[in-house]
TORVEXKE-692948 format. One record per residue: residue number from 0; residue in three letters; x, y, z of N, C-alpha, C in turn. Coordinates in steps of 0.05 Angstrom, whole numbers. Example, Ala and Ser with C-alpha at 12.3 -4.5 7.8 and 13.67 -1.06 7.14 Angstrom:
BEGIN
<rec 0; ala; <264; -114; 156>; <246; -90; 156>; <264; -66; 156>>
<rec 1; ser; <257; -45; 142>; <273; -21; 143>; <258; 1; 157>>
// end
This chain:
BEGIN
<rec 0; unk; <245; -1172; 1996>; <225; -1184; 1979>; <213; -1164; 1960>>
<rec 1; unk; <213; -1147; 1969>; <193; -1122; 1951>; <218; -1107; 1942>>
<rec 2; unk; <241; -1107; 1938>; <265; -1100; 1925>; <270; -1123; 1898>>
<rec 3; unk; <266; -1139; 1912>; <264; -1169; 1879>; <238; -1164; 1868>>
<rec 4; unk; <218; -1163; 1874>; <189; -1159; 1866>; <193; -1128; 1842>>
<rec 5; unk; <206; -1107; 1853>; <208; -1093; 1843>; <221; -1095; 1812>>
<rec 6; unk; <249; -1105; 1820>; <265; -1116; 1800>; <256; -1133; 1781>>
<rec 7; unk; <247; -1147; 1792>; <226; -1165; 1769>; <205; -1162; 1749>>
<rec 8; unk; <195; -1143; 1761>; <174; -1120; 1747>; <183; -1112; 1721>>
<rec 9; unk; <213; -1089; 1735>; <232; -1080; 1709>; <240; -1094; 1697>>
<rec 10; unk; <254; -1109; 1703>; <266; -1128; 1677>; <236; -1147; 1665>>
<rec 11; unk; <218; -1143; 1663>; <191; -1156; 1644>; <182; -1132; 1638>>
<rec 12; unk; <181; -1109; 1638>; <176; -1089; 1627>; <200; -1078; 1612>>
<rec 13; unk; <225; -1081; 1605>; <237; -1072; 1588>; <237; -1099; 1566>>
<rec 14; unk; <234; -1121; 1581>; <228; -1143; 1552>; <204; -1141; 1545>>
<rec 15; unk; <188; -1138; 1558>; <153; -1121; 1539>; <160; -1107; 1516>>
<rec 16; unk; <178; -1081; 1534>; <186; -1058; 1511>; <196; -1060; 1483>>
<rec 17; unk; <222; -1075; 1487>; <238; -1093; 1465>; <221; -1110; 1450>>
<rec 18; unk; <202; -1120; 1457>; <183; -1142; 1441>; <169; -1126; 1426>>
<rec 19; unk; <158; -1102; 1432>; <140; -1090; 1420>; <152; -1078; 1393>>
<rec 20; unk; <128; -1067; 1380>; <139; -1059; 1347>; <157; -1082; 1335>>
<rec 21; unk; <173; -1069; 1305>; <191; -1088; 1292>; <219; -1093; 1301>>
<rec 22; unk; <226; -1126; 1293>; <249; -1123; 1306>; <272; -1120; 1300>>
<rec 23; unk; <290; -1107; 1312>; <322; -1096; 1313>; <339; -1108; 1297>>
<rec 24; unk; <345; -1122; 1275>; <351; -1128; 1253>; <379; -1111; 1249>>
<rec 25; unk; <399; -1119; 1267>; <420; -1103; 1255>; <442; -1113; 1238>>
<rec 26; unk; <430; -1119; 1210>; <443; -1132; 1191>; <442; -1109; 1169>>
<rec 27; unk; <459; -1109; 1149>; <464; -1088; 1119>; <436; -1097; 1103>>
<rec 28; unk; <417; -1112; 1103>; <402; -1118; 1096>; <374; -1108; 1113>>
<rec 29; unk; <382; -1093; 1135>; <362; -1086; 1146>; <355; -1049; 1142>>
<rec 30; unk; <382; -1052; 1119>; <375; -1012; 1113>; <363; -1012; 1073>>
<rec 31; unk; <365; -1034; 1069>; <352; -1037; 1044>; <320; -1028; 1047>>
<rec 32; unk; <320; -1009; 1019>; <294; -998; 1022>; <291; -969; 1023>>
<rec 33; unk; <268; -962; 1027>; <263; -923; 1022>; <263; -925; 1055>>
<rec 34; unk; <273; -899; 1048>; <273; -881; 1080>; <262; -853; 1071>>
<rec 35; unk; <243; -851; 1090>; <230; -815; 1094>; <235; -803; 1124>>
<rec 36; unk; <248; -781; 1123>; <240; -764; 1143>; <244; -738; 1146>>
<rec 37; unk; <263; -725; 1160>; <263; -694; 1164>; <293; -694; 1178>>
<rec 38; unk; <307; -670; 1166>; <332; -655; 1176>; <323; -635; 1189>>
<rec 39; unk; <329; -632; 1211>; <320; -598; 1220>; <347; -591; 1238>>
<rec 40; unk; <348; -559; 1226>; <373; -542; 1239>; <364; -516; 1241>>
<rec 41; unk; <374; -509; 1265>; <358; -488; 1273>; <337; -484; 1274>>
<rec 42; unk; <316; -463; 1262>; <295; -470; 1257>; <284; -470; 1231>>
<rec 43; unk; <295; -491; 1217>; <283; -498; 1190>; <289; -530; 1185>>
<rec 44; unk; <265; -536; 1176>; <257; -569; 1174>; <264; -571; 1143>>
<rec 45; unk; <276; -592; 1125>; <261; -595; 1103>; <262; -635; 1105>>
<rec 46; unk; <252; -644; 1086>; <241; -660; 1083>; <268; -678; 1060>>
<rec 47; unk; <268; -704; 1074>; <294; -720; 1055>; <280; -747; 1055>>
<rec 48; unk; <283; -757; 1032>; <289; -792; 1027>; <312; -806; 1024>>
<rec 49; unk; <309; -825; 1025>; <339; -847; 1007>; <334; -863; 1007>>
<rec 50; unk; <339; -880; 979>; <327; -902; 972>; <355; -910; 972>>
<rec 51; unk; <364; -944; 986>; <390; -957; 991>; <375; -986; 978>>
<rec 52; unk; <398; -985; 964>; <394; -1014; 949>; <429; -1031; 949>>
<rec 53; unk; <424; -1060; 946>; <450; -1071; 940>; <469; -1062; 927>>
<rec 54; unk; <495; -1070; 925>; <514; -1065; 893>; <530; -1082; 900>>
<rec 55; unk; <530; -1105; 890>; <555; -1128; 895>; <550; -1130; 923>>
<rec 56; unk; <577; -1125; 938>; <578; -1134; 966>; <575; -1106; 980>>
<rec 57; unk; <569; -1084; 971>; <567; -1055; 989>; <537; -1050; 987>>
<rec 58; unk; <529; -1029; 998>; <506; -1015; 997>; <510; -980; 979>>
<rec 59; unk; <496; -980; 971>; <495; -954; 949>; <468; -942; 956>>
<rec 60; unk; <463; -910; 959>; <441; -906; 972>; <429; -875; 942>>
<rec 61; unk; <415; -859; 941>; <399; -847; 922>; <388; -827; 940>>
<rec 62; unk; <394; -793; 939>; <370; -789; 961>; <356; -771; 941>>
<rec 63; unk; <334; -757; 956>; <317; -741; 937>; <306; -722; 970>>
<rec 64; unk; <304; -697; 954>; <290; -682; 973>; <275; -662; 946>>
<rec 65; unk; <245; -668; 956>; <235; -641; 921>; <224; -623; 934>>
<rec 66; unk; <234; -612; 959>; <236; -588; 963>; <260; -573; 960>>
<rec 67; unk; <282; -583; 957>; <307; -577; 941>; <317; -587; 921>>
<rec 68; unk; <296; -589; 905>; <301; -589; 878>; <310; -615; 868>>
<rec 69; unk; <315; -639; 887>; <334; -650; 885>; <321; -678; 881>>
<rec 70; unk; <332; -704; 861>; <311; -728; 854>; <332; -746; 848>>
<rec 71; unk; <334; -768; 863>; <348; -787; 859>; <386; -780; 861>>
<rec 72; unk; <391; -765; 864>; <421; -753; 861>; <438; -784; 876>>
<rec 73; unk; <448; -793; 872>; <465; -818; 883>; <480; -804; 892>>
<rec 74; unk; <488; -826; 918>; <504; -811; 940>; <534; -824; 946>>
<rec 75; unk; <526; -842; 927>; <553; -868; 933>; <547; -890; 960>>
<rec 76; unk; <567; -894; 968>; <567; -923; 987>; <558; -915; 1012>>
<rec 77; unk; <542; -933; 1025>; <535; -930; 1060>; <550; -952; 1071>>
<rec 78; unk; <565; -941; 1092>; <581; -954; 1106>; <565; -967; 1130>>
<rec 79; unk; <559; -988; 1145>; <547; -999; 1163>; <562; -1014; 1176>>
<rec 80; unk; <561; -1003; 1204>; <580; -1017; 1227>; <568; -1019; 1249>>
<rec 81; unk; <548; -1040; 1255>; <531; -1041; 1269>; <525; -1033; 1294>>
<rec 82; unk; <523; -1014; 1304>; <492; -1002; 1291>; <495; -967; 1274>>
<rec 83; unk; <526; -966; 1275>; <530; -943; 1257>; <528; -935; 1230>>
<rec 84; unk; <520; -924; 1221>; <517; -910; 1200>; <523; -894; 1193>>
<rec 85; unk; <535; -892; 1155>; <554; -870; 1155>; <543; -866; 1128>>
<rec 86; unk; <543; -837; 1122>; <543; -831; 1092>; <554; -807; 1076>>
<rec 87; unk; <560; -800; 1049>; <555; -768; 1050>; <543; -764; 1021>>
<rec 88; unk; <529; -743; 1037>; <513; -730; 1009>; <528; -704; 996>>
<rec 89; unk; <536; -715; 972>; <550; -697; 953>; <535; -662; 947>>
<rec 90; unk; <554; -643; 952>; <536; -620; 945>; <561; -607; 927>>
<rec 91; unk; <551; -593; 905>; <562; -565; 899>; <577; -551; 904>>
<rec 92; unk; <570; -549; 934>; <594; -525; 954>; <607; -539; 970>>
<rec 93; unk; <597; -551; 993>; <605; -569; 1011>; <585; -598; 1017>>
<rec 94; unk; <610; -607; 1021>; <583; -641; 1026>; <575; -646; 1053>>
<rec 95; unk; <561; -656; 1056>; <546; -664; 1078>; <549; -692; 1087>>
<rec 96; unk; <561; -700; 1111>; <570; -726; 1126>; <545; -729; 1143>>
<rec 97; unk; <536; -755; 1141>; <516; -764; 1161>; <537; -788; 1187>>
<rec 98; unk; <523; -786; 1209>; <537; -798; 1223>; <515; -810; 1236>>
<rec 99; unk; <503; -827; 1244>; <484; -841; 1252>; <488; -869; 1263>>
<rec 100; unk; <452; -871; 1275>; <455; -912; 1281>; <430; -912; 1270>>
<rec 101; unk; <432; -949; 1266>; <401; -953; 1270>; <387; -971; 1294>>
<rec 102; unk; <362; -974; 1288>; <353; -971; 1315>; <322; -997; 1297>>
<rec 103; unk; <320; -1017; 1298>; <292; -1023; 1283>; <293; -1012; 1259>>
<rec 104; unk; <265; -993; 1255>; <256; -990; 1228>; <266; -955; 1229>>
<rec 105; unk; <285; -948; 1254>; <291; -920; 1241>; <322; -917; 1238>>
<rec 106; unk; <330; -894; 1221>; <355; -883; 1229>; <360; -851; 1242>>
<rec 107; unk; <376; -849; 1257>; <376; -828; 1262>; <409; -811; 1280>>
<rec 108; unk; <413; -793; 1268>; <445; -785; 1274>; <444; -750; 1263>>
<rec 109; unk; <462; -743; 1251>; <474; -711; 1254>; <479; -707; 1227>>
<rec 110; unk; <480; -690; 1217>; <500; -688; 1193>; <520; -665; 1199>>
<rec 111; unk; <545; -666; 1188>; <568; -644; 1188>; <585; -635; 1161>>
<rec 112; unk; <590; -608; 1166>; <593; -603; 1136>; <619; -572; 1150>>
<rec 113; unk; <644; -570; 1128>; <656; -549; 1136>; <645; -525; 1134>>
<rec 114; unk; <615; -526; 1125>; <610; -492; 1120>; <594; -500; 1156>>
<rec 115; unk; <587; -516; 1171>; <570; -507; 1195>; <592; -505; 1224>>
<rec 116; unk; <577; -486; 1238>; <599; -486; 1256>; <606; -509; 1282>>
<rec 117; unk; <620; -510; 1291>; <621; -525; 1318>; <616; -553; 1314>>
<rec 118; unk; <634; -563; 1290>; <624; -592; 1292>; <631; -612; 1313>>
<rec 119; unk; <647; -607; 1333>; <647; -617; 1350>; <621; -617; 1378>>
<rec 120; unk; <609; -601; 1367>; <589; -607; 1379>; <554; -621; 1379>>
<rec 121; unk; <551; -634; 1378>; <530; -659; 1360>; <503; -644; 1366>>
<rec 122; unk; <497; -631; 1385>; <472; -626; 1403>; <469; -597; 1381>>
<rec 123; unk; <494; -581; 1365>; <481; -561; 1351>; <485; -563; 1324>>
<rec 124; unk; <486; -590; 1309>; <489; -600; 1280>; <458; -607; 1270>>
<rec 125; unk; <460; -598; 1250>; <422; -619; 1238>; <427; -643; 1241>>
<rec 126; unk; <402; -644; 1259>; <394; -671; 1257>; <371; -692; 1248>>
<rec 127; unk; <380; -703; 1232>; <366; -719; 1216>; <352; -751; 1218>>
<rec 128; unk; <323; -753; 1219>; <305; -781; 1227>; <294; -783; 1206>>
<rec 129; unk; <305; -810; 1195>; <294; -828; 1181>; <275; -853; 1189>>
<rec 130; unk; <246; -864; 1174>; <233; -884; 1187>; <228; -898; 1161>>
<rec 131; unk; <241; -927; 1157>; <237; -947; 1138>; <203; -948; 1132>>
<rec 132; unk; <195; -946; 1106>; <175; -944; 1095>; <169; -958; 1068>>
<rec 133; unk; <141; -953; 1056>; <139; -961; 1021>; <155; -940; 1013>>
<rec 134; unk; <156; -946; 984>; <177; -934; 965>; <142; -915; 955>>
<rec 135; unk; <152; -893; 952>; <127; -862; 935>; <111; -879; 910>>
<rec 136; unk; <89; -878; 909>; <77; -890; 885>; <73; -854; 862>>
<rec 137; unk; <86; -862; 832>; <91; -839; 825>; <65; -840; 800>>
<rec 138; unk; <58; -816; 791>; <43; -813; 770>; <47; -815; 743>>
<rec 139; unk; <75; -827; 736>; <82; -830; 709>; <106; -855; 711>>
<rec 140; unk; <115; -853; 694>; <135; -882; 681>; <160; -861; 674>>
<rec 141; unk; <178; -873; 685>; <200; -863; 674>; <227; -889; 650>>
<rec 142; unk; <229; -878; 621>; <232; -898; 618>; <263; -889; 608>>
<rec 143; unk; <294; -906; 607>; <307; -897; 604>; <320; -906; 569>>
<rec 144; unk; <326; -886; 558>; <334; -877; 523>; <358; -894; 518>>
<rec 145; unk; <373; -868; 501>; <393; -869; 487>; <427; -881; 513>>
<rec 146; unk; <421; -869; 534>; <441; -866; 554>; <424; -875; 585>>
<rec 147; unk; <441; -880; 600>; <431; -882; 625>; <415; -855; 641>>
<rec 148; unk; <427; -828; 629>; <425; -808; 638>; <409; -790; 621>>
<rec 149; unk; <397; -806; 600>; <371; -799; 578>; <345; -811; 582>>
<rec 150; unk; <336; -800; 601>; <306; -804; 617>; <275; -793; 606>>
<rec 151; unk; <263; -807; 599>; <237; -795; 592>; <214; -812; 609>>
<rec 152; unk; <203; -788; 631>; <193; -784; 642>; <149; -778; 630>>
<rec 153; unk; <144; -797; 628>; <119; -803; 610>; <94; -817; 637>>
<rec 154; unk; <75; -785; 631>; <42; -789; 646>; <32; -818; 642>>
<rec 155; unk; <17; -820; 667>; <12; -852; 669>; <-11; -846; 654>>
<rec 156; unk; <-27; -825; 646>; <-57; -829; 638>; <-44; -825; 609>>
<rec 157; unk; <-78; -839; 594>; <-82; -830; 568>; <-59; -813; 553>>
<rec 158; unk; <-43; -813; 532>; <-24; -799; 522>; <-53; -795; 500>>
<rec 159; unk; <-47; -764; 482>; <-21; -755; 477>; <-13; -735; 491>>
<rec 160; unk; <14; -729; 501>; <18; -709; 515>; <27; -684; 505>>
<rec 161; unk; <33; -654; 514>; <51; -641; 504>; <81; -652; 515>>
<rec 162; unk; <103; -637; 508>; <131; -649; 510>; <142; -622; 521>>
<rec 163; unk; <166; -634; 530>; <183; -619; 544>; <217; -620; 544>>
<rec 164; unk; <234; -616; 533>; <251; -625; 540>; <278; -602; 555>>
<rec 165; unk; <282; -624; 575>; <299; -608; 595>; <340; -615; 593>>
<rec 166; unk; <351; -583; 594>; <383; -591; 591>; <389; -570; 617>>
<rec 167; unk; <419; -579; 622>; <423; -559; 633>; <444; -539; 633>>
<rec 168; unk; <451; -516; 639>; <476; -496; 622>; <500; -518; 630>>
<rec 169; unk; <517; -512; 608>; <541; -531; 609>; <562; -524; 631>>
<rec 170; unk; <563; -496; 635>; <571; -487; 657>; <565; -494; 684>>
<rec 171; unk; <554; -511; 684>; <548; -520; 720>; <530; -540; 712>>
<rec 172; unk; <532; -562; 702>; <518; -589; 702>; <502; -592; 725>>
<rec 173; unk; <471; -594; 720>; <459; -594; 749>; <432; -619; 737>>
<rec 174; unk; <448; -642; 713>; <428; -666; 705>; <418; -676; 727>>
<rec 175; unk; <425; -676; 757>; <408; -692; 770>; <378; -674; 775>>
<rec 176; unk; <395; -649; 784>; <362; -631; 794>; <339; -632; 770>>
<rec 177; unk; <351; -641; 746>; <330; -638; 721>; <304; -659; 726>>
<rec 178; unk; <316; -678; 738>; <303; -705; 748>; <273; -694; 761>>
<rec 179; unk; <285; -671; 781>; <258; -655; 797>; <239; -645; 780>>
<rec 180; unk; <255; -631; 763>; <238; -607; 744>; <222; -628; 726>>
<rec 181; unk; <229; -653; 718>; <215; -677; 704>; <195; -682; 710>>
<rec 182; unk; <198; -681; 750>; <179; -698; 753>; <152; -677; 756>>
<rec 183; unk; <166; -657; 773>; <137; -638; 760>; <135; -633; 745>>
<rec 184; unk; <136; -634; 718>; <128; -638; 685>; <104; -651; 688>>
<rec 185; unk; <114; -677; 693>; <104; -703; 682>; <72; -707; 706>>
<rec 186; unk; <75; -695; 739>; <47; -690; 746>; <36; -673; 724>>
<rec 187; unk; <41; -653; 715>; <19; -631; 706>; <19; -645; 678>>
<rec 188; unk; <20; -658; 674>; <23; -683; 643>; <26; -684; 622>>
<rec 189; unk; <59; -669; 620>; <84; -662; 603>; <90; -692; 594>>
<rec 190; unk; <102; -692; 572>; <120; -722; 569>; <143; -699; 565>>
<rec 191; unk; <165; -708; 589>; <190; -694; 604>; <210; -714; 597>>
<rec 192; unk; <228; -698; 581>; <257; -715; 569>; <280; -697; 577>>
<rec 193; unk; <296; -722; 600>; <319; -705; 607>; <350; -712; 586>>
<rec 194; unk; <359; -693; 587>; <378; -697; 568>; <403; -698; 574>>
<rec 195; unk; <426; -717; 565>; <453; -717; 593>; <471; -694; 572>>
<rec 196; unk; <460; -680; 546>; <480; -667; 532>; <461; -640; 516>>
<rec 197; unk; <474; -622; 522>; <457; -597; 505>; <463; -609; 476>>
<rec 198; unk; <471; -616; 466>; <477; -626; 438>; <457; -642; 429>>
<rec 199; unk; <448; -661; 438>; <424; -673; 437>; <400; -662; 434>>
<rec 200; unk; <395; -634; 435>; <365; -619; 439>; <355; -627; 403>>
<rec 201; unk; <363; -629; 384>; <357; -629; 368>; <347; -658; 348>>
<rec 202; unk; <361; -681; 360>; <350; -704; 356>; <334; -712; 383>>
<rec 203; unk; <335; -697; 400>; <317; -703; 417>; <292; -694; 409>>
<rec 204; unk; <283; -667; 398>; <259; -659; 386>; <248; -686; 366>>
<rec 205; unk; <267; -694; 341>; <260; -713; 325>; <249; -736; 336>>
<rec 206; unk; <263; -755; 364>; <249; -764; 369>; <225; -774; 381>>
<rec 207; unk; <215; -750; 394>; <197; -740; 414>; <162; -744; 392>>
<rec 208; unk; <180; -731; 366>; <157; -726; 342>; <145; -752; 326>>
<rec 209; unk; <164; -765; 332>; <156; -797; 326>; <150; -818; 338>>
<rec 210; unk; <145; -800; 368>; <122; -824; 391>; <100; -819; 386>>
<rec 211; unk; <81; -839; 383>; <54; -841; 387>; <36; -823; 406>>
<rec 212; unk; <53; -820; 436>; <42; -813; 454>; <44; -784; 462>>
<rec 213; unk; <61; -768; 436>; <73; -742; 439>; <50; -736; 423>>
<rec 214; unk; <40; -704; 428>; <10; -702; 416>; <28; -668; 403>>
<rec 215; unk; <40; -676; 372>; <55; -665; 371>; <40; -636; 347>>
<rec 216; unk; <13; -648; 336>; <-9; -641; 322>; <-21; -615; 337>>
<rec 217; unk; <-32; -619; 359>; <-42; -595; 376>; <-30; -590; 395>>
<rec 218; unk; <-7; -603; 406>; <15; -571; 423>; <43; -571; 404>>
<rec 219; unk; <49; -543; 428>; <76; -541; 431>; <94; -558; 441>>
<rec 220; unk; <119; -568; 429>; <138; -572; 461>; <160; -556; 455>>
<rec 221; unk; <167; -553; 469>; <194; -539; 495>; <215; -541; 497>>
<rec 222; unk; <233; -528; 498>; <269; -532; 508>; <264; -523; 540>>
<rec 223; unk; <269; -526; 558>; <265; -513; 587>; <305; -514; 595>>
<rec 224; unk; <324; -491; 595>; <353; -502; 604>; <346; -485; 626>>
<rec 225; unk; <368; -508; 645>; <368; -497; 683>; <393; -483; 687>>
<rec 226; unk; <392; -457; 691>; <423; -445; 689>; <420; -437; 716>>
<rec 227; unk; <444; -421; 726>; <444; -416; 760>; <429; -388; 761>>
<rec 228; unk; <433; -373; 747>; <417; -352; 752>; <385; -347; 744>>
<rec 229; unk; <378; -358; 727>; <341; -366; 712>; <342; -392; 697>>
<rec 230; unk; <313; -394; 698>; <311; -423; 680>; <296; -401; 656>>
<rec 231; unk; <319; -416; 630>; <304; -408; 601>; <282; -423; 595>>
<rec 232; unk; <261; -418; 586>; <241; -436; 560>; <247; -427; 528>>
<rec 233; unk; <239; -445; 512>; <241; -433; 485>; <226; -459; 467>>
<rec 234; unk; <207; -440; 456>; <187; -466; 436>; <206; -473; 416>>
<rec 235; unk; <204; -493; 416>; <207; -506; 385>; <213; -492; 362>>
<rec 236; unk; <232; -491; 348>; <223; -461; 325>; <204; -486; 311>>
<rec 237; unk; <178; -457; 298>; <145; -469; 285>; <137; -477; 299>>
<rec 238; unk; <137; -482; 326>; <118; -493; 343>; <94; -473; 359>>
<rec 239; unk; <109; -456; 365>; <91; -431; 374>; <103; -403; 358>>
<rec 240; unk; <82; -391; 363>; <86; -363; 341>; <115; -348; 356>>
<rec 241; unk; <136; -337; 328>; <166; -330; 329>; <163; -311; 355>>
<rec 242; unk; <141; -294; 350>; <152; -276; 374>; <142; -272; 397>>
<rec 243; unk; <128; -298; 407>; <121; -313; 437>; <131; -332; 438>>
<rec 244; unk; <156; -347; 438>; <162; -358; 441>; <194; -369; 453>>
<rec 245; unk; <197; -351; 473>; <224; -348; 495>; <216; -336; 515>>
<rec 246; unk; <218; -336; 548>; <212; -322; 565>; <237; -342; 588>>
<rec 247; unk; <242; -320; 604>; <266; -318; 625>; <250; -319; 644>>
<rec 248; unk; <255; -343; 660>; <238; -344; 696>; <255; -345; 715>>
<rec 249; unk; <252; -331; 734>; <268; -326; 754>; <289; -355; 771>>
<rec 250; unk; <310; -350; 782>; <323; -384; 794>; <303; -398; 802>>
<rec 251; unk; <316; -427; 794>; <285; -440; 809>; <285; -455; 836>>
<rec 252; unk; <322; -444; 845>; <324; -452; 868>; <330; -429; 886>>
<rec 253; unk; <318; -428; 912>; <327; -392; 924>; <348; -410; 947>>
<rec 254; unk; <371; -389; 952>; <397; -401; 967>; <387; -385; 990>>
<rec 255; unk; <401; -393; 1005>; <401; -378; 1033>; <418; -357; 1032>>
<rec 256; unk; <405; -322; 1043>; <424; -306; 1044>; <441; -305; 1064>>
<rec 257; unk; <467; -291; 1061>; <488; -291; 1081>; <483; -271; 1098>>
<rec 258; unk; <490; -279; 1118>; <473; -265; 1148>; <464; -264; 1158>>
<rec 259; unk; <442; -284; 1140>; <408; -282; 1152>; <403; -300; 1169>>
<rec 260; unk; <374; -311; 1172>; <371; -332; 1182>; <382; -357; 1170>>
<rec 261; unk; <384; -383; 1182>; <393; -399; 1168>; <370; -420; 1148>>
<rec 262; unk; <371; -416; 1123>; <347; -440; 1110>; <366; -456; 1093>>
<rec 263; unk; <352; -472; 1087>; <358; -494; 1067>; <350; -488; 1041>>
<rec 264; unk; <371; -489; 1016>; <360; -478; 994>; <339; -501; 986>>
<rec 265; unk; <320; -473; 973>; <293; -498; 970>; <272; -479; 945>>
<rec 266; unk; <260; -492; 929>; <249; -486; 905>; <232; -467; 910>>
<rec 267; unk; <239; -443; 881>; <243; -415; 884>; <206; -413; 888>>
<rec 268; unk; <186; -406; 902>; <151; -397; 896>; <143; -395; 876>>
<rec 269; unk; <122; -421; 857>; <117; -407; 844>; <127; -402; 813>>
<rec 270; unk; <150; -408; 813>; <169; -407; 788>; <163; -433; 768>>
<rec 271; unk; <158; -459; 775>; <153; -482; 758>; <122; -476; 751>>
<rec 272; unk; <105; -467; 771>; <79; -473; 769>; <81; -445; 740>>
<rec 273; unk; <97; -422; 754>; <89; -410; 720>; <101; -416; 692>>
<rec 274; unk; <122; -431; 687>; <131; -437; 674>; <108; -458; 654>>
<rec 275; unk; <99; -475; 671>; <74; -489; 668>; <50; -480; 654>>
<rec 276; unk; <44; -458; 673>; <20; -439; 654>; <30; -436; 632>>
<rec 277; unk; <51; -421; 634>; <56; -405; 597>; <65; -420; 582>>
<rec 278; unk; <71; -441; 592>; <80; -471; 558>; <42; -483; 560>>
<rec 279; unk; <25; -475; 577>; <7; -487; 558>; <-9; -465; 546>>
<rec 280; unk; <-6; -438; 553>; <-22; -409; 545>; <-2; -417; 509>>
<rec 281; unk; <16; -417; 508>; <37; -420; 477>; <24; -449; 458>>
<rec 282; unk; <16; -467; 475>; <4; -491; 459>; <-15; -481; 445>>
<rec 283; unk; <-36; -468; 465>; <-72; -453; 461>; <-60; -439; 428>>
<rec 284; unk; <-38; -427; 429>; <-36; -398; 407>; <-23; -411; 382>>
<rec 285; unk; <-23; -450; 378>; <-14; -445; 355>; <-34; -440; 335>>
// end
């Protein structure tokens, strides 16, 4: 009797359990939406999203991490096999495979990549938790131009703003990370135009000069290019005086050194916030 009594107990305490919070929804429609959480390997955490939205009959997912520089970069298709989850996030050097389930309102699994070691072993891969959430409420409008990949990134307050516009060396296309450098523009309350072609810098100025909201009378704006070794600035020629007006800032992403401990490359100290100061110290001096 007190062996069934017992039993009975458990099984209404794991259907308590199951009842509680949201429910288990294991449909492709149940990963639609922003996800926030944290990768951690070894001992370094950084911070990831992904926004997964429809496409026809697949799922297509977006991640962003702006502690690596990184804003909206599309990732391609998420595979869902209930309750598995699959993805990979495209890199540079090597890509990154997520291998996961979901679970309710979280996801959570490993990622593997040929630069880490021992992928056969799951217990020493980053592992990465995601928890379904609102989508970031942002401080500006991003509105899209000439191209899909011609973005101007415009302060939600009061315009007129100073301007900015961002390319990147042709040598290593890095248009998505520009997305980042935008969006911190556009807090400190730049009107930030990303550009999908260095060729463009020059009707891009023209049309920047013929918005209303570009305050093109009392500042400067800016070329800012993202190369792998420094980010260039350079005013406008006439915009700020000939011979203040170029300065070299250090990468704006720091990599992990070889040997060392293990980090995640992640935005260089410091480097945007000065870049920042001295395009508005160049406005002050026309």
């Amino acid at each position: 009797m007190t062996s069934r009594f017992a039993c009975g107990i458990l099984i209404l305490s794991l259907a308590l359990l199951n009842a509680c919070g949201p429910p288990d929804r294991q449909s492709s429609d149940a990963l639609i939406g922003h996800w926030l959480g944290n990768v951690s390997y070894r001992d370094a955490t950084v911070r990831f999203e992904f926004d997964i939205e429809r496409s026809g009959d697949s799922l297509v997912a977006y991640f962003t991490s702006d502690e690596m520089l990184v804003r909206a970069r599309p990732i391609g298709r998420v595979s869902f096999d209930k309750p598995r989850v699959q993805f990979v996030i495209p890199d540079e050097r090597v890509p990154l495979t997520f291998d996961g389930w979901l679970r309710r309102n979280l996801i959570v699994g490993t990622l593997t990549s040929a630069a880490l070691p021992n992928p056969e072993r799951k217990a020493t891969l980053p592992q990465l938790s995601l928890r379904h959430t609102h989508p970031s409420m942002f401080p500006y409008r991003v509105e899209t131009l000439e191209s899909a990949r011609n973005r101007l990134y415009r302060p939600s307050l009061q315009g007129p703003y100073p301007a900015v516009v961002l390319v990147s060396d042709p040598r290593r296309p890095l248009a998505v990370s520009l997305d980042a450098y935008a969006d911190r523009f556009a807090r400190a309350g730049f009107a930030a135009l990303v550009l999908e072609s260095e060729r463009d810098v020059a009707q891009a100025f023209k049309s920047l000069r013929a918005r209303r909201d570009v305050d093109v009378a009392s500042s400067a704006m800016f070329r800012v290019a993202v190369a792998p070794e420094s980010v260039l600035v350079e005013g406008e020629p006439g915009s700020v005086p000939a011979e203040r007006q170029r300065r070299a800032f250090g990468p704006g992403t720091v990599l992990p050194s070889a040997g060392g401990a293990f980090e995640w490359p992640r935005e260089a100290p410091g480097v945007i916030d000065s870049m920042i100061t001295w395009m508005r110290a160049r406005s002050l001096e026309r």
